[in-house]
Backbone as CSV, one residue per row, in Angstrom:
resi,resn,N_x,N_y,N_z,CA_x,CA_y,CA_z,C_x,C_y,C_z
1,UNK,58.336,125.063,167.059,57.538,124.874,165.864,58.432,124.930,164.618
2,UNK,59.312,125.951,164.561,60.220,126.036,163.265,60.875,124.289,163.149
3,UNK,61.307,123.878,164.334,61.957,122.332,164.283,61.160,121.679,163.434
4,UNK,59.605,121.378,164.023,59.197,120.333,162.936,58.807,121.072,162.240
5,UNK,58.764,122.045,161.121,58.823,122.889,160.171,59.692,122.168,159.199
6,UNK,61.213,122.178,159.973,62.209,121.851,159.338,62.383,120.351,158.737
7,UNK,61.918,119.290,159.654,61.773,118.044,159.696,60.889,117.654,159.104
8,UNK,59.564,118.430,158.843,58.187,118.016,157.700,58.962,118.522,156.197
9,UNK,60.164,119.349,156.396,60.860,119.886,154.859,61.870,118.755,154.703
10,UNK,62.496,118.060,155.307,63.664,117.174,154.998,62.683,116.117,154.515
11,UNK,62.275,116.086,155.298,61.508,114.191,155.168,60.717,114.173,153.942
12,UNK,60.173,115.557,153.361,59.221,115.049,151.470,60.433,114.671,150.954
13,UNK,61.823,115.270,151.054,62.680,115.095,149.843,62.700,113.465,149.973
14,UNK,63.068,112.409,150.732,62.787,110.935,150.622,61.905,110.649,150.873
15,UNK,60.809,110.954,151.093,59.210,110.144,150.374,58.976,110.526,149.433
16,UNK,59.475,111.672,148.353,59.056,112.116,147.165,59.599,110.953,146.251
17,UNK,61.323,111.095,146.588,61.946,109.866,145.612,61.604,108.526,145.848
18,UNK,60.900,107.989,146.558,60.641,106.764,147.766,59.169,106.655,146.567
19,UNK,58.538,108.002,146.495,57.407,107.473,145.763,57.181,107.420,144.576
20,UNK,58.413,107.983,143.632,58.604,108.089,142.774,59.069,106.682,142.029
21,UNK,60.014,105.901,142.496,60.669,104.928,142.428,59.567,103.847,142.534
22,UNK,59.133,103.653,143.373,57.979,102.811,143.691,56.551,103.476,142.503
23,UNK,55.886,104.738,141.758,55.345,104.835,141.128,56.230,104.031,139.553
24,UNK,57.030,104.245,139.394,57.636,103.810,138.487,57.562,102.218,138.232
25,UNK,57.721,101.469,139.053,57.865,99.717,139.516,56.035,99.683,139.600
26,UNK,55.558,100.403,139.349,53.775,100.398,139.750,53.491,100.297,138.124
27,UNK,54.201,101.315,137.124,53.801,101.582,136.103,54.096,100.498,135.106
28,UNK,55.264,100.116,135.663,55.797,98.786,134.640,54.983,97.637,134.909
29,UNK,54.354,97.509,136.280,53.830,96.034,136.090,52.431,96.369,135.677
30,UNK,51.919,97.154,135.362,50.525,97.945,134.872,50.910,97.988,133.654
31,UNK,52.136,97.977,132.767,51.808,98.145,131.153,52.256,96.651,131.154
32,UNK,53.234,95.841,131.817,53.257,94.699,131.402,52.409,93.404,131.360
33,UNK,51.624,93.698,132.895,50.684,92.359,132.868,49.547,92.904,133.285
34,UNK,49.112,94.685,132.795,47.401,94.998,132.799,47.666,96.337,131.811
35,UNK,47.817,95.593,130.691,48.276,97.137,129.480,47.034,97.882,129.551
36,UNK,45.628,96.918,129.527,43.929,98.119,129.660,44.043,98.857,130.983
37,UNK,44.601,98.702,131.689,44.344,99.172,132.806,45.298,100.456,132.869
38,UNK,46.608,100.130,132.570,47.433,100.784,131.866,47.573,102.144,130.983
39,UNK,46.642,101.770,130.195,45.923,102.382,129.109,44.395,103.612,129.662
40,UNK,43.883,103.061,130.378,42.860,103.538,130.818,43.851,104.622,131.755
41,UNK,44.612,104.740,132.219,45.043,105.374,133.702,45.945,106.243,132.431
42,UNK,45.939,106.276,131.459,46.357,107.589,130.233,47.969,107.156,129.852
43,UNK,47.981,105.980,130.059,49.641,105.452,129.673,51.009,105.786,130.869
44,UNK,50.369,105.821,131.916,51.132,106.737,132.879,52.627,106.455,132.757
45,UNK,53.354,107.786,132.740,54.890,108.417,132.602,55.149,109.282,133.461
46,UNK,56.493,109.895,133.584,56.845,110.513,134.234,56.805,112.169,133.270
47,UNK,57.385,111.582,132.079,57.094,112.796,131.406,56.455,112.651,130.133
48,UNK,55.913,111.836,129.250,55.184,111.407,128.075,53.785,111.025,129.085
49,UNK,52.900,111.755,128.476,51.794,111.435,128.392,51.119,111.695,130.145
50,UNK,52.204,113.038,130.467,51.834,113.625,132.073,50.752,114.944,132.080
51,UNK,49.601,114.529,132.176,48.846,115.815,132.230,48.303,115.368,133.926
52,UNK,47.105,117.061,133.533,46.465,116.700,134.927,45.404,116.010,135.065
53,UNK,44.777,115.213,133.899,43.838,114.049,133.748,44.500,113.248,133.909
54,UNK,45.101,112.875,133.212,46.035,111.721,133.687,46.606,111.517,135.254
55,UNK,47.080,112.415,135.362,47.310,112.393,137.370,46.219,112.337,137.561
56,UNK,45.336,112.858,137.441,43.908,112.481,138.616,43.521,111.171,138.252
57,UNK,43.747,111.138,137.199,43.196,109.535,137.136,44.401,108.389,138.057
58,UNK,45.199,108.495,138.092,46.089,107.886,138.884,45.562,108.042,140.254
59,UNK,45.967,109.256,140.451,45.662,109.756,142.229,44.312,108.969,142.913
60,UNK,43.321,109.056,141.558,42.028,108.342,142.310,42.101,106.939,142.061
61,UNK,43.161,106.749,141.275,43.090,104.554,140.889,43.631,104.352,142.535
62,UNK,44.605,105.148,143.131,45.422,104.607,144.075,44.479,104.856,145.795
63,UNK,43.820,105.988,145.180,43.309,106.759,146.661,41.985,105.829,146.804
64,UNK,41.196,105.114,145.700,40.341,104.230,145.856,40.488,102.873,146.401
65,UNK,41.816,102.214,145.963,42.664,101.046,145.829,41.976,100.185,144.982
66,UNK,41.606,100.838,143.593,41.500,99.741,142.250,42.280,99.179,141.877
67,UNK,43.503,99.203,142.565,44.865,98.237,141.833,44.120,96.479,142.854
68,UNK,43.463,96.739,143.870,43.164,95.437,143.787,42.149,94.736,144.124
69,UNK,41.667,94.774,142.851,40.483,94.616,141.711,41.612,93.597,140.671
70,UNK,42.721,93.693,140.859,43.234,92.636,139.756,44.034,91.640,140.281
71,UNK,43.794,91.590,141.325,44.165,90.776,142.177,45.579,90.118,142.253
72,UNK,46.339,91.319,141.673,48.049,90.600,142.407,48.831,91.325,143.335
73,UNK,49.426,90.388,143.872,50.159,90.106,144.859,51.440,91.962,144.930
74,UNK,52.061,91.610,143.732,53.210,92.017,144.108,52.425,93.847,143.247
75,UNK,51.291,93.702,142.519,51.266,95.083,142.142,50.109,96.035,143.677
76,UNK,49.748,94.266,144.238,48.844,95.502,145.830,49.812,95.872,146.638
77,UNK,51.431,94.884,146.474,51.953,95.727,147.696,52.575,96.648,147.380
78,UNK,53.317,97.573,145.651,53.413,98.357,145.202,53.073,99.411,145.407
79,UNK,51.428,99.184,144.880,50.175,100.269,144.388,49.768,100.937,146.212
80,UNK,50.090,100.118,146.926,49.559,100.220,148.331,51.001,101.367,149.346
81,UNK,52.281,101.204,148.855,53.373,102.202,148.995,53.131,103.000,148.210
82,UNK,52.903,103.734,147.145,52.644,104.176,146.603,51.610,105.080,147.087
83,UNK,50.253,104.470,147.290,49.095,105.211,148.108,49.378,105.990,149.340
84,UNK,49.580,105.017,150.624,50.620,105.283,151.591,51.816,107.018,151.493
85,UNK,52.470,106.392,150.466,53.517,107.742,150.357,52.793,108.733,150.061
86,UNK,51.716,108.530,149.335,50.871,109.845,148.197,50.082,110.660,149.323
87,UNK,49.780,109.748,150.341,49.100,110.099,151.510,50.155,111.317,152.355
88,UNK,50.676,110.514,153.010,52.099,111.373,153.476,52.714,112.663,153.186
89,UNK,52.925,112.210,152.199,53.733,113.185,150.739,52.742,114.316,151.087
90,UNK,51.668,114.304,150.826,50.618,115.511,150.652,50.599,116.150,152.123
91,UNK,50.402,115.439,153.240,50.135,115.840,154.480,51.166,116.374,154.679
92,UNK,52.226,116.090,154.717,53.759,116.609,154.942,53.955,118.357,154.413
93,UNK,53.157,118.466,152.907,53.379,119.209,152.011,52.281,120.510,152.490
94,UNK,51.002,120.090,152.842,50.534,120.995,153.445,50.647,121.459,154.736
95,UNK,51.838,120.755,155.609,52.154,121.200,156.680,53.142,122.079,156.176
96,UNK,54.121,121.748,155.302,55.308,122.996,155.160,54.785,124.135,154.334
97,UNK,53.611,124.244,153.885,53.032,125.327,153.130,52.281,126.037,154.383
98,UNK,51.811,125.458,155.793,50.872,126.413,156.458,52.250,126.613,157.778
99,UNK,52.745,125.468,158.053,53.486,126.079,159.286,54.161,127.413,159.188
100,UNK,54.981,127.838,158.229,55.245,128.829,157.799,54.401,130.397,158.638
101,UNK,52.729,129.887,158.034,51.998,131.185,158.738,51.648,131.529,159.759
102,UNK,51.696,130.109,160.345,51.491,129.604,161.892,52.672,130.424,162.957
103,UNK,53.916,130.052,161.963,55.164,130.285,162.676,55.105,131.794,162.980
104,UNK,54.529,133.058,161.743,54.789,133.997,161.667,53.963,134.358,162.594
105,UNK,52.420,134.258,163.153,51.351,134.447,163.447,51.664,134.447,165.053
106,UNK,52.140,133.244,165.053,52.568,132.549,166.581,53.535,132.519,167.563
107,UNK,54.579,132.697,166.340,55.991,132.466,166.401,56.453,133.666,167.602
């Protein structure tokens, strides 16, 4: 159990940057060719204009898949890695927060 403990801890560090990179390439084509949409989702940044309204409003544009509702190409297959990782990312994250108790409990 400690193994994949260890392996659910390596693997966020490249889906974190994996989703980061890809949120970023999400954000630019959202202020460039859907600034309302853009705008509505609280100007999304990494660090200007980062609250926790603003993330939820993201988290639920992506966890719904309203990115396609605007029907392009290159921001569904973005917005859709993005979702994907956010998915992951989290599952991953609450495995290395409980295995831990599991380990101690079980171990």
């Amino acid at each position: 159990m400690k193994f994949l403990w260890t392996i659910s801890i390596l693997s966020l560090f490249p889906i974190t940057f994996w989703y980061f990179i890809s949120l970023k390439e999400m954000s630019s084509l959202l202020e460039s060719k859907y600034p309302d949409t853009w705008e509505t989702l609280g100007k999304i940044g990494f660090v200007r204009n980062n609250s926790l309204t603003n993330s939820n409003k993201l988290i639920m544009f992506l966890l719904k898949r309203e990115y396609q509702e605007l029907n392009d190409a290159n921001l569904d297959k973005t917005a859709s890695l993005c979702r994907a990782l956010l998915i992951v990312g989290t599952i991953l994250a609450a495995l290395a927060f409980i295995m831990p108790i599991l380990i101690g409990k079980y171990g």
